[in-house]
C-alpha positions in Angstrom: 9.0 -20.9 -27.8 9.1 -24.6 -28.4 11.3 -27.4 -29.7 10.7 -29.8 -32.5 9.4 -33.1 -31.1 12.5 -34.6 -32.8 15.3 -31.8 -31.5 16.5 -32.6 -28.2 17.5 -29.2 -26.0 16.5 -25.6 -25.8 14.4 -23.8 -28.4 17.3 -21.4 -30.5 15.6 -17.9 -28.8 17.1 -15.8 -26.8 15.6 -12.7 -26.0 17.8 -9.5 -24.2 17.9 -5.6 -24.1 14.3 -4.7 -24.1 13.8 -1.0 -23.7 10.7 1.0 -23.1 12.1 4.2 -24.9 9.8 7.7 -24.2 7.0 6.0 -22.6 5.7 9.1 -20.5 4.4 8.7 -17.0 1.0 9.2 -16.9 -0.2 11.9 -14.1 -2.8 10.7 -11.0 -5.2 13.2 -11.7 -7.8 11.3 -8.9 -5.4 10.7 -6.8 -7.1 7.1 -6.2 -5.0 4.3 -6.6 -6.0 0.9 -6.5 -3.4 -1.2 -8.4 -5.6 -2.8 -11.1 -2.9 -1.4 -13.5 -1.2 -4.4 -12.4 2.6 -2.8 -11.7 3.4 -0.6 -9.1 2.7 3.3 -9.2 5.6 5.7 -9.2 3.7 6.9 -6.0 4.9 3.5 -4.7 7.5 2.0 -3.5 8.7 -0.4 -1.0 8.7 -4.5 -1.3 5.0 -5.2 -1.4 3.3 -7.6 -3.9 0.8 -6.7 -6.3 -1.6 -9.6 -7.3 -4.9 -11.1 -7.0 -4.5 -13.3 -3.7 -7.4 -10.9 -2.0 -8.6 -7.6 -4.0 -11.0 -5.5 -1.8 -12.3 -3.9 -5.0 -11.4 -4.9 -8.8 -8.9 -7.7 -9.3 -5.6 -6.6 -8.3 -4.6 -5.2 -4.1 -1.1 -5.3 -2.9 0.7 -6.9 0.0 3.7 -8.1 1.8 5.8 -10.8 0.6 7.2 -14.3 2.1 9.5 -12.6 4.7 12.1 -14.7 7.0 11.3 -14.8 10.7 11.6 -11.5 12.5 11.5 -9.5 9.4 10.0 -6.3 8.0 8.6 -5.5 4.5 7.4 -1.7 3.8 4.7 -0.4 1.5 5.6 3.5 1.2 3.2 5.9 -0.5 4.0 9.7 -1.5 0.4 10.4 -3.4 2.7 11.3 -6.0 4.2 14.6 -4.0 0.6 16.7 -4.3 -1.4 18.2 -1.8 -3.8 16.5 0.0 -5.4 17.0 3.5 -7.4 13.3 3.7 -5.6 9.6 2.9 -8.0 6.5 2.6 -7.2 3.3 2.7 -8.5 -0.4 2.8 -6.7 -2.8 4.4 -7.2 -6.8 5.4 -6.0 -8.1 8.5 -6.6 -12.0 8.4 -6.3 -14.1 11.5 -2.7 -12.5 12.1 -0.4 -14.6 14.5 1.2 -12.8 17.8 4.3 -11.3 16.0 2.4 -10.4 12.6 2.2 -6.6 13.4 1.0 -3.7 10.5 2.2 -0.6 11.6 1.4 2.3 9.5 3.2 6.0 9.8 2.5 9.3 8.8 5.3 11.8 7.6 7.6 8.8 9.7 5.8 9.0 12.8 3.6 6.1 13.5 -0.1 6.7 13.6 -1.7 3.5 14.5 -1.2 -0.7 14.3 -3.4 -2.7 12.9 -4.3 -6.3 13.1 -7.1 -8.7 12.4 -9.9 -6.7 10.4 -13.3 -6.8 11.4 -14.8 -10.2 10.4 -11.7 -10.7 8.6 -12.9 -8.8 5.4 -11.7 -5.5 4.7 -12.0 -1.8 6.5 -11.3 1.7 5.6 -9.5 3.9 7.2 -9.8 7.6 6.6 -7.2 9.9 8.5 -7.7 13.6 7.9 -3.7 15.4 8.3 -3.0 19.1 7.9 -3.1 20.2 4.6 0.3 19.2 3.0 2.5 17.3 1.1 2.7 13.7 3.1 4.4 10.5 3.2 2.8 7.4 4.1 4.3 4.1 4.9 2.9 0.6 6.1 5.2 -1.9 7.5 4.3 -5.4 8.0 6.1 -7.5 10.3 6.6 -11.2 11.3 6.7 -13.0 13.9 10.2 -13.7 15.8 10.9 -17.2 15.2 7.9 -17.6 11.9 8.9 -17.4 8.6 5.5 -16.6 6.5 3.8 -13.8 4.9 2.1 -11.4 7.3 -1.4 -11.8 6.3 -1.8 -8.1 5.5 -3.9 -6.4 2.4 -4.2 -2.9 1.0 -6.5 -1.9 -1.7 -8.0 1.7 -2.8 -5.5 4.3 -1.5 -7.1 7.8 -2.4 -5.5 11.2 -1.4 -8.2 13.9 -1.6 -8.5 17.6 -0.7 -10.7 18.1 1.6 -11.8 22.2 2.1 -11.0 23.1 5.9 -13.7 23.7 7.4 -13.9 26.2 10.8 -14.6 24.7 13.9 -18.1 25.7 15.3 -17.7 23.8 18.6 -14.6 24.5 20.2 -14.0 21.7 21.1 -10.8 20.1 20.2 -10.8 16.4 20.7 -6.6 15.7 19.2 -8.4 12.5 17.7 -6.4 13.1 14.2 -3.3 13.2 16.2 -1.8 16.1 15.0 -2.5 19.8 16.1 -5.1 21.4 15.1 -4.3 25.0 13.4 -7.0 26.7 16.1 
């Protein structure tokens, strides 16, 4: 809205109430997600920002916000309550200072920490877990006396169901950390 060039003040609009009435929620069938929707999946939640500072793939990826020193910000991720036994992920680690920590958990327990990427671009990660219902979680973390944004992307989450296959080998090497079901 704009003014008049000759009426001093604030344009006479006011806008308030806006309702989204029956919009249903569209299902993941792919169970890919990669945020080029441009809001944040129901399978989402957490304080994360999603916007186009560093997309792995498309336009959009998310990632943590402007924290205060010593702080946390969480990215958690249900793949919308279905069944999955294998979780992919992208994520960028650039030039992270001592105190910018990612840590990411599976089901609450945490499963590995990440920092600087690889050539500071992106790198999957592909975790196998029983096959289940799971919840995910990343937490990014700053330094103790920093203020900043942990330098953190994620991009391309995918839940897929992968068919068990039986192991021919016997050898169990516990590198999924979890127990197998031999």
């Amino acid at each position: 809205a704009t003014t008049a060039a000759t009426v001093p003040g604030q344009p006479p609009y006011w806008i308030d109430d806006i309702a989204c009435v029956n919009v249903p929620v569209a299902a993941n069938a792919t169970g890919a997600f990669g945020f080029e929707e441009g809001f944040v999946p129901p399978e989402v939640t957490g304080g994360f920002v999603i916007d186009n500072s560093s997309p792995h793939a498309g336009s959009l990826s998310t990632h943590p916000p402007l924290l205060a020193a010593n702080a946390t910000a969480s990215l958690d991720f249900s793949c919308g309550g279905k069944t999955h036994s294998q979780l992919s992920f992208w994520y960028q680690g650039y030039q992270p200072a001592a105190g910018q920590n990612l840590n990411f958990y599976v089901d609450g327990t945490l499963y590995s920490a990440y920092g600087q990427s690889p050539g500071n671009g992106y790198t999957q990660v592909i975790l196998t877990v029983p096959t289940g219902v799971h919840s995910y979680r990343w937490d990014a973390t700053t330094a103790a006396t920093v203020p900043g944004q942990p330098p953190y992307w994620i991009d391309d989450i995918a839940c897929v169901n992968v068919p068990v296959t039986a192991n021919a080998t016997g050898a169990f090497g516990f590198e999924e950390g979890f127990v197998p079901p031999e």
